[in-house]
N, C-alpha and C positions, 0 to 999 in steps of 0.2 A: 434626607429630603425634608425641607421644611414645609410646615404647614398654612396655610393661610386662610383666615375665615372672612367672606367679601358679605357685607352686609348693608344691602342694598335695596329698596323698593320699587328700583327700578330695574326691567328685566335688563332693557337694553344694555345701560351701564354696567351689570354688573358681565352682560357676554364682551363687551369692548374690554374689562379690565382683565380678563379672563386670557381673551386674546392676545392682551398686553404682556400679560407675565408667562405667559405660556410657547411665546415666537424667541426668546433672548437663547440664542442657538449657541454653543461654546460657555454658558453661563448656567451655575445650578439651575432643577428646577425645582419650580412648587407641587405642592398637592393643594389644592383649592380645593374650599367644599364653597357652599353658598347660600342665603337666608334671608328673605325677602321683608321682616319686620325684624323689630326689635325682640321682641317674646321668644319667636323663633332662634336667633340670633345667641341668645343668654343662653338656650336650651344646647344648643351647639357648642358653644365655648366651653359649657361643663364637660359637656361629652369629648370634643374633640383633643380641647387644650395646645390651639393654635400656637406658632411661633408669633404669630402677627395680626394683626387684625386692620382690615380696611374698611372704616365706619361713616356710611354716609349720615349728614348730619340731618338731614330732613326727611325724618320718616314717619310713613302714616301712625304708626302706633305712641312713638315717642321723638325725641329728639335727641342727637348725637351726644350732645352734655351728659344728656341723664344718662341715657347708656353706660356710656362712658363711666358712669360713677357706679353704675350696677357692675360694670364687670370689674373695676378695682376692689370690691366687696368681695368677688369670688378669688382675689389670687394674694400672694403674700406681698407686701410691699416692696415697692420697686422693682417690678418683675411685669410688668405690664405693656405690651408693645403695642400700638393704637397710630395710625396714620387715619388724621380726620380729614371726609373727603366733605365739600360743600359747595353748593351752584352760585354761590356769590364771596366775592373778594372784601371779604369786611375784615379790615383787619385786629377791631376788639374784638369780634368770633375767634379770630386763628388767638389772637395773647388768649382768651379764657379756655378754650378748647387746651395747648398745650402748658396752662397752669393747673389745670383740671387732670393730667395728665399722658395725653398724647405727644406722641414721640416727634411726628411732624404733621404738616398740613397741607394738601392743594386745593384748590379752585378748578373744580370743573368745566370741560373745554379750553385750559391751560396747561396742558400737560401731557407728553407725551409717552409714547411705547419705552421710550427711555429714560425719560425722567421719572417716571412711575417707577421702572422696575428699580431703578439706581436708589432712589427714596424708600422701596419698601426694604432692598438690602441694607443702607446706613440703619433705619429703625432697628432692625434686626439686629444687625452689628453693637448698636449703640447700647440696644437691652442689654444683649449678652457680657456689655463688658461692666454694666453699671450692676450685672448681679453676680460678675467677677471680684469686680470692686468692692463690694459686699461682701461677698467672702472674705476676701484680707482683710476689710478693716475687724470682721468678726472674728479670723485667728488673730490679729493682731491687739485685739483684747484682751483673748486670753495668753498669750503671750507675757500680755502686759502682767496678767494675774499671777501666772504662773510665777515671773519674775518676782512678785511682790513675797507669793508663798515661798520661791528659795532663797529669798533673805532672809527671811523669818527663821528656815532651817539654816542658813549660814550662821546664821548670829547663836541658834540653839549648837551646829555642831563646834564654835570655837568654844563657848562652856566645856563641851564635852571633852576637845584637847586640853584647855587649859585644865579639867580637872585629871584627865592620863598623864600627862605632864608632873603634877602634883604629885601622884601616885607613882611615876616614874621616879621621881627625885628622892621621893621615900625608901624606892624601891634600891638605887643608887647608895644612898646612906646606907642602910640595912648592910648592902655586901659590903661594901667598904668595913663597915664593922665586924662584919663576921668575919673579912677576907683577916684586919687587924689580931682578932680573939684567935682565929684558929693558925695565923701564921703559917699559910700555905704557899707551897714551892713556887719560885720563880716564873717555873713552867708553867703549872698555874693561871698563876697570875694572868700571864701575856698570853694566854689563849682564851682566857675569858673577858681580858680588856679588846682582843682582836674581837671577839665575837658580837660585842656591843657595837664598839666601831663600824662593821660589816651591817649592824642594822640598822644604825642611826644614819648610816651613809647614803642606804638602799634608800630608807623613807624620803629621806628629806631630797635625795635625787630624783624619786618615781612623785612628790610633790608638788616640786617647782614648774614642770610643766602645765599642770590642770588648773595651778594658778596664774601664770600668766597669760593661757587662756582664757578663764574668766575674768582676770583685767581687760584683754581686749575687747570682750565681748561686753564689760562694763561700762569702757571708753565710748564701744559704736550704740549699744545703748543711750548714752547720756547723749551724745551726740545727733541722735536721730530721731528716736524719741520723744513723745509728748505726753507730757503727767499734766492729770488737772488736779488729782489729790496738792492740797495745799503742804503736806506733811511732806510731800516729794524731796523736796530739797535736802531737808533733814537727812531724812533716810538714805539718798543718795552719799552725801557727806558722809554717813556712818561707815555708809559700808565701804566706801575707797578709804578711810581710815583702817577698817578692817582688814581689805585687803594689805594696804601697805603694812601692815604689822605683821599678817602671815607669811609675808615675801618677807617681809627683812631675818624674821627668824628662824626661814627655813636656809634664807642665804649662808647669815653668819652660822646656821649647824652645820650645814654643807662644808664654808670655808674651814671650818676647826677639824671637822671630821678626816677633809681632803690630804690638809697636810699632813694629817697622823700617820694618814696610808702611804702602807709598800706602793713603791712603782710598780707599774706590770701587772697581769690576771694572777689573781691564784692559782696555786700549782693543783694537782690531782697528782692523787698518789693511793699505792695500797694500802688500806685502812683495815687493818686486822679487829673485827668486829667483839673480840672478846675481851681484848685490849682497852676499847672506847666505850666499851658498856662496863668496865670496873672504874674507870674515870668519871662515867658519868653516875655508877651508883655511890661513889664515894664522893660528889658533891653532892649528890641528894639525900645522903646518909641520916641527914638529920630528921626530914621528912618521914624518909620508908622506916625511920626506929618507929617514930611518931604513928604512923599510921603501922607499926606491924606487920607491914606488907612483904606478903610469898612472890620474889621475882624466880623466874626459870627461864633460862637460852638455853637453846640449841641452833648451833651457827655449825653443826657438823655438816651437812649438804653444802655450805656456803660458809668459808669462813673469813674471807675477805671481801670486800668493794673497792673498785677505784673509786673515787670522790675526793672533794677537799676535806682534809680531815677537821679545820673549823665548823665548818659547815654539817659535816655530817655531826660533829657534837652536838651543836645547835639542836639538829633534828630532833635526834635521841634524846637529847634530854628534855625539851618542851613535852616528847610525845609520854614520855616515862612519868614526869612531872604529873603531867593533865590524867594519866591515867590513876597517880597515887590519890592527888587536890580530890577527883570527883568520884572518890569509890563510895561503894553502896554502905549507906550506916550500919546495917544488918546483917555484916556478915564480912570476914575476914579479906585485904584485898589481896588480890591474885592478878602477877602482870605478869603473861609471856611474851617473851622475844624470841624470834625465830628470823632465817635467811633463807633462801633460794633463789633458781632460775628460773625466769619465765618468759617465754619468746624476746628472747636476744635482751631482756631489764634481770637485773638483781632485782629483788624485791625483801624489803626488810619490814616485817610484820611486830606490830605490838598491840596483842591483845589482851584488853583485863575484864576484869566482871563488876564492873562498877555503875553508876547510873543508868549509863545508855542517855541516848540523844533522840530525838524524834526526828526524823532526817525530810519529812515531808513538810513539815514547819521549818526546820529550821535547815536546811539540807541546801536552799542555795545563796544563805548568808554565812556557809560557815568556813572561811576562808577570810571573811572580808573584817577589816581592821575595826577593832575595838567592841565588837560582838560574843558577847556572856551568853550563855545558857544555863548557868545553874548560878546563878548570883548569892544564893544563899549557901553554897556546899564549900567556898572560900574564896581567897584575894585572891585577886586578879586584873588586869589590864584586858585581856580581850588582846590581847598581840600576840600571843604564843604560835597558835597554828595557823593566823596568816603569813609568820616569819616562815613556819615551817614549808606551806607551801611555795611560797616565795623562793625560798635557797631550792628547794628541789624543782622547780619548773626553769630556774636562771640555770640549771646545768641539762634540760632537756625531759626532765624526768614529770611525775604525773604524782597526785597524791590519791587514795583510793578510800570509802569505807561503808562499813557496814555498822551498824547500829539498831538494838533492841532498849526501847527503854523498861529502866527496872533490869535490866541482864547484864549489859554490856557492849563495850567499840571494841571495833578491829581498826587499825589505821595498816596502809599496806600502801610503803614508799617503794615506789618504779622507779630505779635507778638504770639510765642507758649505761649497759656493758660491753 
């Protein structure tokens, strides 16, 4: 129910206007209160905080103007709802009355039980939409802001690719070389160029979406949009440059990747876990000399998984790797691998006793691409165990862990069996 403050010195008028908005049958109603001066009137407003105000303009105490400027004092800007009432038809009274602020205006003995009520509902109407209107232009500020600050991090995250890129390219070289120096089988070979393929493919498919939704939305942007920063232009320029350089070269990786690939899904098949962990400790051999490191399985309870056997190398090896890269300086590393069943998942555990991770800091970015936590304990990309999660969630499974810093991770892959 809305509220209405009738502020009046005249009794009469104010039980006539009372009457008025009080007969409209089928139509909301009001809660009127009512205040016979000006002083009284202000005392009301603070207290009540009418939807609307009906202010005669000739009152013993003061005049409608001033009023009228007292009570824009007590409310936030343009939030003010005021229908100025006055016993003569002057019409620079009504232009200053509603440049001063009122919403509308009658003349007294000109107006009826319906033009009244109809007038004080548009007022009403009219506030409410003009501190609607205010609100959007105010998210629409920050909106604007917002936009400003994820350019700022778009332009800081493509550094960030271009320098993983870098680092990938290095990383690229490296095996190439090493693949040359150690002259390693066939086999080899084509399962470790599949398993690149398989991520390069992932990325740059799970990519191209988020970016052509930010073209769209950089399109309805430009297009709808209003910048008064003079720098706008620029900026805009830059970054549709930007964007079209990351479409083009997630495109052309997609294309090279696409052709490489088998037709058809990967297959799933039994992967004899004792099998895939001597594969996988004999490419990391150079490492675990390196680091000394004590590995131990026990794959007795569980000596197989369905899975793709790409894929599940993938796994095992990032999680083997990350466990040698980040073991504790002070003390020998020690990596267990273990299998079981667990309500209808295999589940393949690898626990070592190396740094540990602080999982309440860092617990729900660790998944997410190009995210280091020990930056100083060795190289790295920050790609390792979003790949890992990634291949195990595309075949339904879940990735789990536990972490003590200074002690030691458990990583514990749910495989559906």
């Amino acid at each position: 129910m809305k509220k209405i403050l009738l502020i009046d010195d005249n009794e009469q008028d104010r039980m006539l206007y009372k009457r008025y908005l009080g007969k409209q049958s089928g139509h909301e109603r009001f809660e009127i209160t009512e205040a016979s001066s000006g002083a009284e009137g202000v005392a009301m407003f603070r207290a009540q905080q009418p939807d609307c105000v009906l202010l005669d303009h000739n009152l013993l105490d003061t005049d409608g103007l001033t009023l009228l400027n007292d009570l824009k004092r007590l409310t936030p800007p343009d939030t003010l709802c005021v229908v100025m009432i006055t016993g003569g038809g002057s019409e620079s009274l009504a232009v200053r009355a509603l440049n001063t602020g009122a919403l509308d205006y009658l003349v007294k003995q000109q107006f009826d039980q319906e033009l009244l009520y109809k007038t004080v509902v548009h007022a009403i109407e009219k506030n409410e939409w003009r501190q609607y209107m205010s609100r959007y232009h105010a998210q629409l500020q920050a909106v604007n802001q917002q936009l400003r600050e994820s350019l700022e991090e778009l332009t800081e995250t493509r550094q960030q690719i271009q320098q993983a890129n870098t680092q990938l390219t290095a990383a690229n070289e490296e095996v190439r070389t090493r693949n040359q120096e150690l002259r390693t089988t066939n086999e080899q070979l084509a399962r470790t160029n599949a398993d690149l393929d398989n991520f390069v493919y992932a990325a740059s498919h799970d990519l191209r979406q988020p970016v052509h939704n930010l073209q769209g939305l950089f399109e309805e942007l430009r297009r709808s949009a209003t910048f008064h920063d003079p720098e706008a232009s620029q900026m805009l320029r830059l970054m549709e440059e930007s964007f079209s350089d990351l479409s083009t070269t997630i495109t052309d990786l997609a294309a090279v990747v696409q052709a490489a690939r088998p037709p058809g899904e990967q297959i799933t098949e039994q992967v004899p876990l004792a099998d895939l962990t001597a594969d996988v400790l004999q490419t990391l051999r150079p490492q675990l000399q390196d680091a000394q490191a004590n590995i131990q399985t026990d794959f007795s309870t569980l000596p197989e998984v369905e899975f793709v056997r790409s894929s599940l190398r993938t796994v095992l090896l990032n999680l083997v790797a990350n466990a040698v890269k980040y073991r504790h300086p002070n003390r020998a590393a020690q990596v267990q691998l273990r299998s079981r069943r667990a309500g209808g998942y295999a589940v393949l555990e690898v626990q070592d006793n190396g740094l540990g991770l602080d999982l309440e800091r860092h617990g729900a970015e660790l998944f997410q691409l190009f995210r280091r936590f020990h930056p100083n304990a060795g190289e790295g990309t920050g790609v390792g165990l979003f790949l890992v999660n990634r291949l195990v969630q595309a075949e339904g499974g879940r990735v789990e862990v536990e972490s003590v810093p200074e002690q030691g991770t458990t990583f514990r892959v749910f495989l559906p069996n």
